[in-house]
PDB file of N, CA, C, O and CB in Angstrom:
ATOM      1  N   UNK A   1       5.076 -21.713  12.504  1.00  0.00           N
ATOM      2  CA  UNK A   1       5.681 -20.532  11.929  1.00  0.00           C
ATOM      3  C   UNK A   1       5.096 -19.291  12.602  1.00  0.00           C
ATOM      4  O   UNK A   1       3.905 -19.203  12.902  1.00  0.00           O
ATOM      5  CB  UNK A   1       5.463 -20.491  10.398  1.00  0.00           C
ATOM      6  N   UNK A   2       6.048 -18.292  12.832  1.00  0.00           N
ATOM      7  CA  UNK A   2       5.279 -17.733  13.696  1.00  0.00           C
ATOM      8  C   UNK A   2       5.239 -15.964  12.809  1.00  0.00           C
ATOM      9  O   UNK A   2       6.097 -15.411  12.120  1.00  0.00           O
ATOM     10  CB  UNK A   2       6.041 -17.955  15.446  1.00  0.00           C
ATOM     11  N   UNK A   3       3.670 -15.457  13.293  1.00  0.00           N
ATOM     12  CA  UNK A   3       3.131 -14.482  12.378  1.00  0.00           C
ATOM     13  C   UNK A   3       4.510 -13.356  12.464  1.00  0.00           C
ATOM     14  O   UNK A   3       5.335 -13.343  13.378  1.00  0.00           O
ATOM     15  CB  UNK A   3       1.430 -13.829  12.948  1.00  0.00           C
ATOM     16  N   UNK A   4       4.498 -12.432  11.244  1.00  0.00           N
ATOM     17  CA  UNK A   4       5.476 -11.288  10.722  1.00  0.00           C
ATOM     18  C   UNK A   4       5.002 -10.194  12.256  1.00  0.00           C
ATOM     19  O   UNK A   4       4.002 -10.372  12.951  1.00  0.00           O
ATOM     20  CB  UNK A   4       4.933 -10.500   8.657  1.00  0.00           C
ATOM     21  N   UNK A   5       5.651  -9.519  12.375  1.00  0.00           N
ATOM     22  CA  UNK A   5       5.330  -8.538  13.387  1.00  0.00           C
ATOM     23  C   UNK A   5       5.150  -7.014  13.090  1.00  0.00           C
ATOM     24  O   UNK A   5       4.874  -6.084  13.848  1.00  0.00           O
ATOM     25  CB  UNK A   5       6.312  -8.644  14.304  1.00  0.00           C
ATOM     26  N   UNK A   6       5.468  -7.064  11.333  1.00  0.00           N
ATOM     27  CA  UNK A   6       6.001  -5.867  10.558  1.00  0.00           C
ATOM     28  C   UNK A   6       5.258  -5.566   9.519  1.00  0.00           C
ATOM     29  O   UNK A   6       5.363  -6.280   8.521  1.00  0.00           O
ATOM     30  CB  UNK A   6       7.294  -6.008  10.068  1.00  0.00           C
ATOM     31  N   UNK A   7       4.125  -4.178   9.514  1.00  0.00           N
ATOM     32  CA  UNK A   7       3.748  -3.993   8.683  1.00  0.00           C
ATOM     33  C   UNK A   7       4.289  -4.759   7.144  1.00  0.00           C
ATOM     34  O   UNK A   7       5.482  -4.959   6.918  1.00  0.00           O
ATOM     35  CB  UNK A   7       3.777  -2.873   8.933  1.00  0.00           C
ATOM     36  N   UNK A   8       3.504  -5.019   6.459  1.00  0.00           N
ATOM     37  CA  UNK A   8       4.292  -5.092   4.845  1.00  0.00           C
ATOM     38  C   UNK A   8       3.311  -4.314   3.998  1.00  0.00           C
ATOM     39  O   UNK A   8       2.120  -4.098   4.223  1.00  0.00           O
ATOM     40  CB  UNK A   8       4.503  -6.867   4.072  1.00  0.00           C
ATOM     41  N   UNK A   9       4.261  -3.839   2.702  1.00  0.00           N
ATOM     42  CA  UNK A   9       3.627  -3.645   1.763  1.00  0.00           C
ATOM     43  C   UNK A   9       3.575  -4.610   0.374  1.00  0.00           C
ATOM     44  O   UNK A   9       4.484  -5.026  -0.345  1.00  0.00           O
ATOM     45  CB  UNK A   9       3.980  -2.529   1.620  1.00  0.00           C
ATOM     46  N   UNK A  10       2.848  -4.693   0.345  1.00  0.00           N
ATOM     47  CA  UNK A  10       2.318  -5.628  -1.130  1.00  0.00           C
ATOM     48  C   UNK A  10       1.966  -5.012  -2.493  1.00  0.00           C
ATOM     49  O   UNK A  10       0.876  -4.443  -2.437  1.00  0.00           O
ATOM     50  CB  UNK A  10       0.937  -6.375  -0.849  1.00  0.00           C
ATOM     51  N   UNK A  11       2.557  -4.950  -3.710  1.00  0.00           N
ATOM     52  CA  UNK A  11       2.114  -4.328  -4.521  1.00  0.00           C
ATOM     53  C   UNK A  11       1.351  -5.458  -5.502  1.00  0.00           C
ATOM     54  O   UNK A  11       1.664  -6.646  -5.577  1.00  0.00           O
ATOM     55  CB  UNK A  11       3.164  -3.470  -5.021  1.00  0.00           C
ATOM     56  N   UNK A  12       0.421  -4.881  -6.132  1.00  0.00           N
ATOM     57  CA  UNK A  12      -0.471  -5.751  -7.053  1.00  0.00           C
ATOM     58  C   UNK A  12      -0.524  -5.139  -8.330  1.00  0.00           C
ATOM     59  O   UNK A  12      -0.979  -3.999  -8.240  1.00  0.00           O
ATOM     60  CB  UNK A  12      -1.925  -5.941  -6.540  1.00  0.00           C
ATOM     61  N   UNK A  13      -0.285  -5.408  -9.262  1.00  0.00           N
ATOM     62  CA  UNK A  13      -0.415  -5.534 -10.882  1.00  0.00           C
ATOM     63  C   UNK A  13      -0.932  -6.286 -11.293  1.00  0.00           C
ATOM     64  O   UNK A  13      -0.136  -7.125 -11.714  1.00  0.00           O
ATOM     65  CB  UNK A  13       0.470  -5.657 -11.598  1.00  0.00           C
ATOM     66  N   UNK A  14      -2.493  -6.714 -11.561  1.00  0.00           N
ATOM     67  CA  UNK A  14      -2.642  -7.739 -12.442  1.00  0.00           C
ATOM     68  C   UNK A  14      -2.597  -6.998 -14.146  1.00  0.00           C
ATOM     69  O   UNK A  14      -2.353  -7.765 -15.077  1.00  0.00           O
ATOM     70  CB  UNK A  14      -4.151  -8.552 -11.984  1.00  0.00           C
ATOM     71  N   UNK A  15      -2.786  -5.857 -14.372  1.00  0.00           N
ATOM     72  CA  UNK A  15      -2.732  -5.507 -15.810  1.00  0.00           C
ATOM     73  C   UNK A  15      -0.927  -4.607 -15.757  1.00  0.00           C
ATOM     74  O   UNK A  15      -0.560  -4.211 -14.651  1.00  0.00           O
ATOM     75  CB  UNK A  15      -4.441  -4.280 -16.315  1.00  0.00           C
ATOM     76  N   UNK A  16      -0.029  -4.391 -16.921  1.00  0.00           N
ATOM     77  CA  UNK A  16       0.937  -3.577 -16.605  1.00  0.00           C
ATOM     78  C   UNK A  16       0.430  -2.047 -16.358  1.00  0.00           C
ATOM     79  O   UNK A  16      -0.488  -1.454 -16.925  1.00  0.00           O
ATOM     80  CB  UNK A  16       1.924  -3.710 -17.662  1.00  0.00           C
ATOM     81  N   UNK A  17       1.319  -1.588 -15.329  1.00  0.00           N
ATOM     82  CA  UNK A  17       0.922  -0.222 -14.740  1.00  0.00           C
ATOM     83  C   UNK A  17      -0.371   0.358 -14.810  1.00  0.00           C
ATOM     84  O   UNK A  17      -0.805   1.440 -15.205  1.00  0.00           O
ATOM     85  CB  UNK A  17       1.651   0.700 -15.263  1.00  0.00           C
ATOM     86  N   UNK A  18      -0.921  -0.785 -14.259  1.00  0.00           N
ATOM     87  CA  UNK A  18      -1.963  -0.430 -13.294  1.00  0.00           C
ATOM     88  C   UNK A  18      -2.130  -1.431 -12.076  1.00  0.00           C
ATOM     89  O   UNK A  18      -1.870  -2.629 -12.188  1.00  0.00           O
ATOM     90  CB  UNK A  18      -3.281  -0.333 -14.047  1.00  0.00           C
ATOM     91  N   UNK A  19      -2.575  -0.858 -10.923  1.00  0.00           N
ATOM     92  CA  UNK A  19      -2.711  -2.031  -9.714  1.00  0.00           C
ATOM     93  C   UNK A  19      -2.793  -1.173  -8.756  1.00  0.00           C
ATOM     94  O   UNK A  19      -3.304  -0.058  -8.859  1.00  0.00           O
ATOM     95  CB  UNK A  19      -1.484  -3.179  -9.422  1.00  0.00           C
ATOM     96  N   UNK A  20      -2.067  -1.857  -7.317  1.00  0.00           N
ATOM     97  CA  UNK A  20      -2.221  -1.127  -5.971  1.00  0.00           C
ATOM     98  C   UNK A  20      -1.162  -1.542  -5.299  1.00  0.00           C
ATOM     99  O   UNK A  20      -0.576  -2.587  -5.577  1.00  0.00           O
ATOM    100  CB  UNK A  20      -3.492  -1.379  -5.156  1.00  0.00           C
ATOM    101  N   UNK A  21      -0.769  -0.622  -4.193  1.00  0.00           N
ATOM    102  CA  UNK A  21       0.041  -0.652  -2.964  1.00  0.00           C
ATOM    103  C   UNK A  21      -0.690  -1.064  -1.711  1.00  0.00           C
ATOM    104  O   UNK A  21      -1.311  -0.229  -1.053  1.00  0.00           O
ATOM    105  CB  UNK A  21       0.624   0.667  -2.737  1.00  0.00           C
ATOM    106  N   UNK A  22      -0.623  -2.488  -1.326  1.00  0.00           N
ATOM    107  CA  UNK A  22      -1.507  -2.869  -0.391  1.00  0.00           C
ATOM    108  C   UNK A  22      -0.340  -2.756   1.509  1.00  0.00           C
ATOM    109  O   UNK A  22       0.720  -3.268   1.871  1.00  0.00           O
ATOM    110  CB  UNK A  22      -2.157  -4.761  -1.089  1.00  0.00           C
ATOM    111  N   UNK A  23      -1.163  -1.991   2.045  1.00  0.00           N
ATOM    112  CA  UNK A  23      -0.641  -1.957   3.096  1.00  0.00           C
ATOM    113  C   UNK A  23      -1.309  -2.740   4.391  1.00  0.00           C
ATOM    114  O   UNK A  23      -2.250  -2.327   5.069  1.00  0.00           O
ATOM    115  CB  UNK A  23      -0.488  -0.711   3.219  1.00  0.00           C
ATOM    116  N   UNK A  24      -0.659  -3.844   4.541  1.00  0.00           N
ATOM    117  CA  UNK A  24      -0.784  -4.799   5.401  1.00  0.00           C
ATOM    118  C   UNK A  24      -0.447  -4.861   6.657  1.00  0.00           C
ATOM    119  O   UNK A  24       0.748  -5.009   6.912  1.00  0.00           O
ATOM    120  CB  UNK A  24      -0.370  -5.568   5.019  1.00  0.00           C
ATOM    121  N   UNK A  25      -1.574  -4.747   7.920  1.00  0.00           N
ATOM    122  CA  UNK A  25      -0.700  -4.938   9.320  1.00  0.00           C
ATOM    123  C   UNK A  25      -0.929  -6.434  10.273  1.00  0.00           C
ATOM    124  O   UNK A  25      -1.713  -7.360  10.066  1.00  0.00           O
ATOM    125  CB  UNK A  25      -1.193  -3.566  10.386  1.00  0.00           C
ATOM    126  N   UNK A  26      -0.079  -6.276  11.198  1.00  0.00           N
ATOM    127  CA  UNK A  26       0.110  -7.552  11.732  1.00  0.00           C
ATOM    128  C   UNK A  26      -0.961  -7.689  12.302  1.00  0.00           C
ATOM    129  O   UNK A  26      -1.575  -8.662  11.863  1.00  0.00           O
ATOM    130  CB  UNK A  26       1.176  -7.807  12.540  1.00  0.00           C
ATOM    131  N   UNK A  27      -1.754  -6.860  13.519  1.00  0.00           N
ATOM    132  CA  UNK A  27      -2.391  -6.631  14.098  1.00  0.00           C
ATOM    133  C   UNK A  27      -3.655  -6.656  13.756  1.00  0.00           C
ATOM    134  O   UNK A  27      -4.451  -6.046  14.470  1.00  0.00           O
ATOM    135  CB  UNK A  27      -2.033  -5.932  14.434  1.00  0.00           C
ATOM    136  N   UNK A  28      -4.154  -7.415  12.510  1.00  0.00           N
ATOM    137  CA  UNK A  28      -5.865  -7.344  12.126  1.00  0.00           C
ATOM    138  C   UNK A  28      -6.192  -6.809  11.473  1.00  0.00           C
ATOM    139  O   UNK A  28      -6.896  -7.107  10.508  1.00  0.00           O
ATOM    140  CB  UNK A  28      -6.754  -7.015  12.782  1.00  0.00           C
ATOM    141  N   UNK A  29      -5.654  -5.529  11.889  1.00  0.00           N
ATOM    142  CA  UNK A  29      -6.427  -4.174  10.994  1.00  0.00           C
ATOM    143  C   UNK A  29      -7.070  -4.451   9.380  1.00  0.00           C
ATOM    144  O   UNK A  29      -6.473  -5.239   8.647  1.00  0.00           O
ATOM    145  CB  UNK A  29      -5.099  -2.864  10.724  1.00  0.00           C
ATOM    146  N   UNK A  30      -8.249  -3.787   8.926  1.00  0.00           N
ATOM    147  CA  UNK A  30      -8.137  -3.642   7.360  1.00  0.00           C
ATOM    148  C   UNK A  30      -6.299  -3.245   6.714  1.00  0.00           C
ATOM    149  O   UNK A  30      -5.270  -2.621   6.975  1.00  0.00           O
ATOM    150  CB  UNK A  30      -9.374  -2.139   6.950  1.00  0.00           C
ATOM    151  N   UNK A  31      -6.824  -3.987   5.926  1.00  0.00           N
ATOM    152  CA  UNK A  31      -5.412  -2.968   4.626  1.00  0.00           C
ATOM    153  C   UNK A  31      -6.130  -1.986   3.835  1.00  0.00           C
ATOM    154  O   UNK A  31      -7.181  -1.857   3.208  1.00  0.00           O
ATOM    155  CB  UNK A  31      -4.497  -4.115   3.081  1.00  0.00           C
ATOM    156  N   UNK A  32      -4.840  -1.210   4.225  1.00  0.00           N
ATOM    157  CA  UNK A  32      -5.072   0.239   3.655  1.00  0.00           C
ATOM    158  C   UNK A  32      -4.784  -0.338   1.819  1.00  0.00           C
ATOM    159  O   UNK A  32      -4.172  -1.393   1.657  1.00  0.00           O
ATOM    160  CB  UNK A  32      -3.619   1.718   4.489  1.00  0.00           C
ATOM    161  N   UNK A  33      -5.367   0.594   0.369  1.00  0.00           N
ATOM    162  CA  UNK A  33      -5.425   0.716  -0.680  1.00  0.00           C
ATOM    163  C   UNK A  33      -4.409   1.685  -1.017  1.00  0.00           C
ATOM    164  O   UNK A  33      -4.370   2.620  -0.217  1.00  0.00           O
ATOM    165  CB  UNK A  33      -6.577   0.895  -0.989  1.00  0.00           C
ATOM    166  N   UNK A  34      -3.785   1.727  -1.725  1.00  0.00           N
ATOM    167  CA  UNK A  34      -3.425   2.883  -2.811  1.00  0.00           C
ATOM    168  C   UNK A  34      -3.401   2.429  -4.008  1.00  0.00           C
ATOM    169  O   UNK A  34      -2.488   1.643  -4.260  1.00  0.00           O
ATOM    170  CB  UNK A  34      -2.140   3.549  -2.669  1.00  0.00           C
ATOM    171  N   UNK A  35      -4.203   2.709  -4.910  1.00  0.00           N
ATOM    172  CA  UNK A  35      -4.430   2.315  -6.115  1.00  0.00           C
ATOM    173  C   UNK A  35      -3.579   3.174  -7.092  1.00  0.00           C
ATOM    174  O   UNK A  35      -3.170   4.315  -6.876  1.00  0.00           O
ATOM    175  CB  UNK A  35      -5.847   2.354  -6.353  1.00  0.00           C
ATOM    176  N   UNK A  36      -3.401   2.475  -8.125  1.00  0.00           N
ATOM    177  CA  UNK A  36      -2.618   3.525  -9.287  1.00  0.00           C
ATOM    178  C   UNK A  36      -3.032   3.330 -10.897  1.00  0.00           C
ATOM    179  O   UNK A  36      -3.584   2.299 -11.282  1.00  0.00           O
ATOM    180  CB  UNK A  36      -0.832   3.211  -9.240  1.00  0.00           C
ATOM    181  N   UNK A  37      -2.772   4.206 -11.605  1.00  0.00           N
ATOM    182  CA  UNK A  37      -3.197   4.480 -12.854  1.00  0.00           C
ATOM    183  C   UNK A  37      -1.840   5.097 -13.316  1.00  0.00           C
ATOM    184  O   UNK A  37      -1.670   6.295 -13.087  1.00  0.00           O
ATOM    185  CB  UNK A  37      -4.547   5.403 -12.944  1.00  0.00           C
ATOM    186  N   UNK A  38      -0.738   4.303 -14.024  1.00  0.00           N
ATOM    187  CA  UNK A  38       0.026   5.148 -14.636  1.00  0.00           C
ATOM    188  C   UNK A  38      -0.171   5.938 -15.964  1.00  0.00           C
ATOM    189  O   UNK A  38       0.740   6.536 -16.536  1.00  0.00           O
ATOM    190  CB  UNK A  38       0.939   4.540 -14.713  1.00  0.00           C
ATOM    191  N   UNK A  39      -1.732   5.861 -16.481  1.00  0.00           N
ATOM    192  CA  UNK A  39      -1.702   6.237 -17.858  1.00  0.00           C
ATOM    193  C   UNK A  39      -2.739   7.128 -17.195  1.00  0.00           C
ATOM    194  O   UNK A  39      -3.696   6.620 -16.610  1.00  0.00           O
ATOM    195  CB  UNK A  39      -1.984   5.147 -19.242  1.00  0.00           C
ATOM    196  N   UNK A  40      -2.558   8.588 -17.278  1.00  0.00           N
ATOM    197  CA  UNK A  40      -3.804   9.209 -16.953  1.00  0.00           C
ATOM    198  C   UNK A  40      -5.274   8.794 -17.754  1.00  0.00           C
ATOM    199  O   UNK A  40      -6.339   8.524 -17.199  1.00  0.00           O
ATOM    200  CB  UNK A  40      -3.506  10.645 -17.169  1.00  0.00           C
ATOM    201  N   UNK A  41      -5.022   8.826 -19.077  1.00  0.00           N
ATOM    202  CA  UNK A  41      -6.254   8.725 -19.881  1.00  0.00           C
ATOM    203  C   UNK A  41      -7.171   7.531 -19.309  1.00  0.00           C
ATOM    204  O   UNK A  41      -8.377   7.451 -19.542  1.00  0.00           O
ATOM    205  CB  UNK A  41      -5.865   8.472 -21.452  1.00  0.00           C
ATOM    206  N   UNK A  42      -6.402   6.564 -18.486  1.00  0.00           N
ATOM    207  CA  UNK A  42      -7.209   5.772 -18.225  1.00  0.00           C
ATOM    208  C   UNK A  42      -7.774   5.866 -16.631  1.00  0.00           C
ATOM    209  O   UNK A  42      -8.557   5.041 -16.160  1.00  0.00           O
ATOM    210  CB  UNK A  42      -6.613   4.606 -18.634  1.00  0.00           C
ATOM    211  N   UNK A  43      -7.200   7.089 -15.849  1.00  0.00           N
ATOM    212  CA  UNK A  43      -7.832   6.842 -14.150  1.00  0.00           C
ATOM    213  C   UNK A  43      -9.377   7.461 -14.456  1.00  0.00           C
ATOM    214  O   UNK A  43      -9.639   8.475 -15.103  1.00  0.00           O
ATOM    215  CB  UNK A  43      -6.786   8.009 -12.569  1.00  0.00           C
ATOM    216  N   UNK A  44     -10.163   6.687 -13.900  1.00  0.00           N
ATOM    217  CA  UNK A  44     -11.144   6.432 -13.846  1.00  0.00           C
ATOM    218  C   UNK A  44     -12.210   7.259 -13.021  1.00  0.00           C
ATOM    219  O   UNK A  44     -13.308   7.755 -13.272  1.00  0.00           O
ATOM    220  CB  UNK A  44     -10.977   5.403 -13.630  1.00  0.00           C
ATOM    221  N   UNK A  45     -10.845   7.123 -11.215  1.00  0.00           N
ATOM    222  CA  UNK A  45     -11.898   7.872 -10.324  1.00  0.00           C
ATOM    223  C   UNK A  45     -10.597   8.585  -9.337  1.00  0.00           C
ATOM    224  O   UNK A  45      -9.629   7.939  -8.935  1.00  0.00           O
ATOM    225  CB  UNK A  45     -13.261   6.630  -9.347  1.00  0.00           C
ATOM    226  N   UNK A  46     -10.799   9.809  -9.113  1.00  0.00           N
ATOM    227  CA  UNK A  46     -10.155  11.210  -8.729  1.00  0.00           C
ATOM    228  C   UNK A  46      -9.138  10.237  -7.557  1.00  0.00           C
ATOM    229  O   UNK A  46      -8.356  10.990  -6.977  1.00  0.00           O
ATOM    230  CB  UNK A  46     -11.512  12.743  -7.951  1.00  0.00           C
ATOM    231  N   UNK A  47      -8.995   8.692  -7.089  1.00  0.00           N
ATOM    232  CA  UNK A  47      -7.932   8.884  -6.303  1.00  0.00           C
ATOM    233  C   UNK A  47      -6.946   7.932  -6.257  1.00  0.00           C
ATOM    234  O   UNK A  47      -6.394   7.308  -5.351  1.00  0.00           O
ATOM    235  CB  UNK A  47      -8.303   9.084  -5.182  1.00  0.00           C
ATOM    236  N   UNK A  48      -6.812   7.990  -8.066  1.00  0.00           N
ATOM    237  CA  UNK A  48      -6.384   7.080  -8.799  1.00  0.00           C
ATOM    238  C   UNK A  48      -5.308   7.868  -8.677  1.00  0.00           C
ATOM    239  O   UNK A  48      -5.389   9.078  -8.884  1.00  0.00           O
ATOM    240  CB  UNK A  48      -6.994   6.627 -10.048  1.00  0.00           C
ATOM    241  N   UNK A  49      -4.085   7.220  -8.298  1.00  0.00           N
ATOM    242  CA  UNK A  49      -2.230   7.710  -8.603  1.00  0.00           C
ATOM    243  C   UNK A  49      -1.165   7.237  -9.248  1.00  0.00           C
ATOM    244  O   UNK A  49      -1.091   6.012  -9.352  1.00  0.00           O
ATOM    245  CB  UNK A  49      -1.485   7.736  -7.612  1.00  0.00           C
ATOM    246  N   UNK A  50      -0.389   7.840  -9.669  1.00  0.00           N
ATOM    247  CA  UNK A  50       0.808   7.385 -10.750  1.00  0.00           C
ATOM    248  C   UNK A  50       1.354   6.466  -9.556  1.00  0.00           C
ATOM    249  O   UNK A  50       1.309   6.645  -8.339  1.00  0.00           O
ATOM    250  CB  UNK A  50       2.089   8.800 -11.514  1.00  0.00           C
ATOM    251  N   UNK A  51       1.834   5.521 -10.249  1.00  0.00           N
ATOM    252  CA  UNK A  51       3.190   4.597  -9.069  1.00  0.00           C
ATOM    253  C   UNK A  51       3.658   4.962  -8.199  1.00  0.00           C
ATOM    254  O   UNK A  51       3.514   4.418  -7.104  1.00  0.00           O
ATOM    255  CB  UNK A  51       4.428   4.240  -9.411  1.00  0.00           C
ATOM    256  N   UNK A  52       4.473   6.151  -8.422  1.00  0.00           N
ATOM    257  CA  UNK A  52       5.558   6.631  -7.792  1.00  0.00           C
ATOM    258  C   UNK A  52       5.295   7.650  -6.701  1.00  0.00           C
ATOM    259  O   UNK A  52       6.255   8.160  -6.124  1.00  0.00           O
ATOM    260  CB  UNK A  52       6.386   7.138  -8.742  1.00  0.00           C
ATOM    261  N   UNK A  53       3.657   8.078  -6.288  1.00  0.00           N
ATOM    262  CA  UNK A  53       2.907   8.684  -5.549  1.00  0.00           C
ATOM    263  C   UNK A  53       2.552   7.837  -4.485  1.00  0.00           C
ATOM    264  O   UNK A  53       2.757   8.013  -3.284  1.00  0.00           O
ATOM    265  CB  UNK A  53       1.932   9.175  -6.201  1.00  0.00           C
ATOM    266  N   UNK A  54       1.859   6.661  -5.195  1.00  0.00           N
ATOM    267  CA  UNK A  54       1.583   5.517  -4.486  1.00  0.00           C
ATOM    268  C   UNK A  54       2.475   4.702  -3.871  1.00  0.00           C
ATOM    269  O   UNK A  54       2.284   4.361  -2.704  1.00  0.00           O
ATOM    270  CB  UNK A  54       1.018   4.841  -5.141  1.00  0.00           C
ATOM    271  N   UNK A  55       3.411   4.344  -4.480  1.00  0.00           N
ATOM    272  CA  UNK A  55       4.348   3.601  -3.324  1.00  0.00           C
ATOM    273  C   UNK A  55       4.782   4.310  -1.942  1.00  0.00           C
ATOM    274  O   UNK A  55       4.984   3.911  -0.795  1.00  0.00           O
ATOM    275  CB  UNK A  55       5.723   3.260  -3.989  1.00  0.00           C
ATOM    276  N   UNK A  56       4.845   6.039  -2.862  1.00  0.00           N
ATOM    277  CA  UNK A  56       5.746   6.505  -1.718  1.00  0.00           C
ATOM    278  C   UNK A  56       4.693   6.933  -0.173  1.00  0.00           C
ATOM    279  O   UNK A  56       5.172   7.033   0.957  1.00  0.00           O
ATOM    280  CB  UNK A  56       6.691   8.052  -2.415  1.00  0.00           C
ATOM    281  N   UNK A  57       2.958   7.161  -0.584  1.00  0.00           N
ATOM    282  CA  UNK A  57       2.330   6.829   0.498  1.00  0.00           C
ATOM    283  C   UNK A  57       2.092   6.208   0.965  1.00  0.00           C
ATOM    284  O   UNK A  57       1.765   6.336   2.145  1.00  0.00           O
ATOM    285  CB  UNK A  57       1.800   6.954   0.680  1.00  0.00           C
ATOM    286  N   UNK A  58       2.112   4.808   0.139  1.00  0.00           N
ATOM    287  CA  UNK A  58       2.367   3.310   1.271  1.00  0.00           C
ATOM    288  C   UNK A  58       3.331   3.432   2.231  1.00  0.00           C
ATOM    289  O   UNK A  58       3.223   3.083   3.407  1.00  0.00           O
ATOM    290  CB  UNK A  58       2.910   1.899   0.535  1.00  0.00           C
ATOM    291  N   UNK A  59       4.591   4.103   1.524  1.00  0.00           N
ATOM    292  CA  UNK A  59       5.507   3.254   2.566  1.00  0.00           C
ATOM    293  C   UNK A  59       5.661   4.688   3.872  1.00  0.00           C
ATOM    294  O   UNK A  59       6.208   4.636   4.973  1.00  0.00           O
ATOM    295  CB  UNK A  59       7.461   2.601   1.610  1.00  0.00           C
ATOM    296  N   UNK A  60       5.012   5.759   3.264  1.00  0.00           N
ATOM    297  CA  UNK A  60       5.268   6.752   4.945  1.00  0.00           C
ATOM    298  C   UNK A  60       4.136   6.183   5.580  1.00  0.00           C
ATOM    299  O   UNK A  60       4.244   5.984   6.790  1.00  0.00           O
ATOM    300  CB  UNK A  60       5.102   8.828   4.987  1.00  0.00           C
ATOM    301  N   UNK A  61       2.811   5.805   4.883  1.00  0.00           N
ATOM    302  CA  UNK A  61       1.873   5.186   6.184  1.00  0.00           C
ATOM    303  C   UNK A  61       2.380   3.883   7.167  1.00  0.00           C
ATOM    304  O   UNK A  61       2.126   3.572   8.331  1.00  0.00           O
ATOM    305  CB  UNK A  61       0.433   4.616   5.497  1.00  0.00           C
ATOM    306  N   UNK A  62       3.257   3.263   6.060  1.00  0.00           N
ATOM    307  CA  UNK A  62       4.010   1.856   6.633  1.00  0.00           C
ATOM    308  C   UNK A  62       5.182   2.228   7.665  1.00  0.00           C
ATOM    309  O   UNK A  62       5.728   1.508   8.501  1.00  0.00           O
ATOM    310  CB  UNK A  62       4.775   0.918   5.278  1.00  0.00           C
ATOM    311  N   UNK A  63       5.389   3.530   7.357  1.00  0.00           N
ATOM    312  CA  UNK A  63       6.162   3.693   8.991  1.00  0.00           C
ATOM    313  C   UNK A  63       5.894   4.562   9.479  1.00  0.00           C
ATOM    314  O   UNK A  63       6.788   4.912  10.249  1.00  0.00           O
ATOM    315  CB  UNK A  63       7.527   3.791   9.238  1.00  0.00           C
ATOM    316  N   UNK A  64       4.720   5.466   9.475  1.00  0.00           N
ATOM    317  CA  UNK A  64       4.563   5.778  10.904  1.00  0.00           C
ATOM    318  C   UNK A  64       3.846   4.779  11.507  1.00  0.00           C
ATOM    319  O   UNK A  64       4.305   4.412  12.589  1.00  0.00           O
ATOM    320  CB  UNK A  64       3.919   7.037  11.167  1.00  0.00           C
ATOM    321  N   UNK A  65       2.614   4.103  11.027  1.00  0.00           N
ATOM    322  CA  UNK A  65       2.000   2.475  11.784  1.00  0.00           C
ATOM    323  C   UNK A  65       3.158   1.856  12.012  1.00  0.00           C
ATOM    324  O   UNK A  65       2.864   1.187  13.003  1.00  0.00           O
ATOM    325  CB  UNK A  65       0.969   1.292  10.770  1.00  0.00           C
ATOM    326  N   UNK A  66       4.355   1.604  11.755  1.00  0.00           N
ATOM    327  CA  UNK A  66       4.617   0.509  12.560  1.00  0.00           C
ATOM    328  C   UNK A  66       5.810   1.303  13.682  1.00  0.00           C
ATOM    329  O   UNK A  66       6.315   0.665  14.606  1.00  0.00           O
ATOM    330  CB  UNK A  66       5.208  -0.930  11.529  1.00  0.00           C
ATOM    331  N   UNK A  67       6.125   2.716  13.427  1.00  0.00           N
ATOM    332  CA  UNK A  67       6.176   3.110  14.779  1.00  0.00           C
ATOM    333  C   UNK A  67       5.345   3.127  16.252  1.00  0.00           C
ATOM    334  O   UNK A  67       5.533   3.611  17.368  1.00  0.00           O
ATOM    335  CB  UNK A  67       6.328   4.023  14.559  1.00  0.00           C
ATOM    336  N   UNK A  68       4.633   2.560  15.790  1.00  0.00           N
ATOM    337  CA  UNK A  68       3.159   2.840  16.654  1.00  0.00           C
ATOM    338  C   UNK A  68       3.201   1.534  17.094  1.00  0.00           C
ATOM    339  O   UNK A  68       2.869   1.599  18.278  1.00  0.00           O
ATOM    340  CB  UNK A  68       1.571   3.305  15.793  1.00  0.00           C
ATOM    341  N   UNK A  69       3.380   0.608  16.864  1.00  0.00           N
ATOM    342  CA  UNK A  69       3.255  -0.697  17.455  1.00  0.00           C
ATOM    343  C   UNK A  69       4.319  -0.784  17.863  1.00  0.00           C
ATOM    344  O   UNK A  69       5.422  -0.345  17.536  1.00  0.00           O
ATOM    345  CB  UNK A  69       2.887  -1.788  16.755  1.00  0.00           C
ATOM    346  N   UNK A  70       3.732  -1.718  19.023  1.00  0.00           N
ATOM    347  CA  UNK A  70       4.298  -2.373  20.294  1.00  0.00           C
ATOM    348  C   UNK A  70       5.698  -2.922  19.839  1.00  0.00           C
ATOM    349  O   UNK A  70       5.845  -3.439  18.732  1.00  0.00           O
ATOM    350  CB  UNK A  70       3.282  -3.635  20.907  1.00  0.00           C
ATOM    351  N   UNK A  71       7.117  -2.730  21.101  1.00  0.00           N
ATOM    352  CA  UNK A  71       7.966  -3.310  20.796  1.00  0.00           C
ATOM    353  C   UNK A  71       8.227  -4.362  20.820  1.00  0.00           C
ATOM    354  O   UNK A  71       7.585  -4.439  19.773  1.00  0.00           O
ATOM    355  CB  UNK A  71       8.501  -3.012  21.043  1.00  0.00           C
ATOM    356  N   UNK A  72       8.766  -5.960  21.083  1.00  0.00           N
ATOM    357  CA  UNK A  72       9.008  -6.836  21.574  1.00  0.00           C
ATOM    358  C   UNK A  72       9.684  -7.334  22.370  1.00  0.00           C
ATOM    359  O   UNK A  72       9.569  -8.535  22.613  1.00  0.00           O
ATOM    360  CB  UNK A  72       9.045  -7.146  21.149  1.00  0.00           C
TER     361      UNK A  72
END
């Protein structure tokens, strides 16, 4: 089977609305975090984000990185 060539993003919830936007590359790299806190009362630490913050910086980091990689 042969490896994805395309950034992905992964979202994680193990509790409801709360979790992360995991940004995954083909190429090795660490994955990038975006963590979220949809209940303010409960973010914890200053770079804690509502969902809808967080997805949407996953997915502009998820394409400008994978503009950046190599074509095929």
């Amino acid at each position: 089977m042969a490896a994805s060539k395309n950034i992905r993003i992964i979202p994680h919830e193990a509790v409801p609305q709360t979790g992360s936007f995991e940004v995954r590359f083909p190429d090795g790299r660490a994955s990038v975090y975006f963590y979220l806190e949809d209940i303010p009362g409960r973010r914890m630490r200053p770079e804690m984000l509502d969902s809808a913050t967080a997805e949407a910086k996953a997915k502009a980091l998820a394409r400008a990185e994978q503009d950046k990689l190599p074509k095929p």
